[in-house]
Each structure stands twice: as C-alpha cells, then as structure tokens.
N, C-alpha and C positions, 0 to 999 in steps of 0.2 A: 288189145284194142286196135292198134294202127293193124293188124294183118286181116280185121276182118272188115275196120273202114274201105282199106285197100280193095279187099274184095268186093267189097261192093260200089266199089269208084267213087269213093267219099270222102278220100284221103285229104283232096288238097278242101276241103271245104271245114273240116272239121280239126282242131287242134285238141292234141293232147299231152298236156302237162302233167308230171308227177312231182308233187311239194310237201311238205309237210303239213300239218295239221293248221296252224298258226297263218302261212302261207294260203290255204285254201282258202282261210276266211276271209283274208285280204282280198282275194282274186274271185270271190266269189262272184262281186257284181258284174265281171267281165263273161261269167261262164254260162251255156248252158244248163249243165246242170253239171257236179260233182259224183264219181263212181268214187268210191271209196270201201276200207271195208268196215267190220258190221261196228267194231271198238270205235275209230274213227269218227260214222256218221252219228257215234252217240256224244262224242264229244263235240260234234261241229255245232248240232242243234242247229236253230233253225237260220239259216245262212239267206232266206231271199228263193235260191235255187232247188229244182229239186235235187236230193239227197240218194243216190241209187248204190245199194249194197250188194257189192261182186263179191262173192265165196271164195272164187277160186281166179285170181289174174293171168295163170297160167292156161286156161282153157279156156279155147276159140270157141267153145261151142255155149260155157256160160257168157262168156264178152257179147258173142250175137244175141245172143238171151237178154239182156242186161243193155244194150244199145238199144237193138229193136223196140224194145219195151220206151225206151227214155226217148227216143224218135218216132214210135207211132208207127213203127212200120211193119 
C-alpha cells in the first residue's frame, strides 16, 4: 500500500496502519475505509467504513486495484 500511495504522491496524506482484528474495530471511526483480507472483512461486519478485501498484500498491482477502487480514482 505505502509504495503505491508513494507512487502516486499520496503518501504524506494518507495513513496506513496494520492492527488486528479487534483494533480495527476500534479505529474504525478514524478511517477511511479498512483493506483487509476476505476471513477478516467477515469478521469485522459492518464497521461505519467501507470494508475493501485485498487477495494479495504483496502485490502492487492488486494494492492499486484496491486503493483506486476505495478513492475513486
């Protein structure tokens, strides 16, 4: 996620936290939205935010996919 915000000069505007489960729900009302993955977004239910399910965290080219999508761009 940070290499492709970076990419596209988004870094310092957008925060990204990695938390546990329990954690997320907490923080949810500070968030955008939550990426997470598929087991996760079913235990978060409905948090306020949206919910967006990454496959793969290791791959730039899903993270763009999956940001783009959550920011409209």
């Amino acid at each position: 996620m940070e290499q492709v915000l970076d990419r596209w000069g988004w870094a310092r505007h957008v925060t990204v936290e990695a938390t546990d489960t329990i954690s997320a729900k907490g923080k949810a009302a500070e968030a955008v939205a939550i990426l997470t993955s598929r087991e996760i977004a079913r235990t978060l239910g409905d948090v306020g935010v949206p919910v967006r399910v990454v496959e793969d965290f290791t791959s730039r080219t899903e993270a763009d996919r999956v940001l783009r999508d959550t920011y409209d761009v």
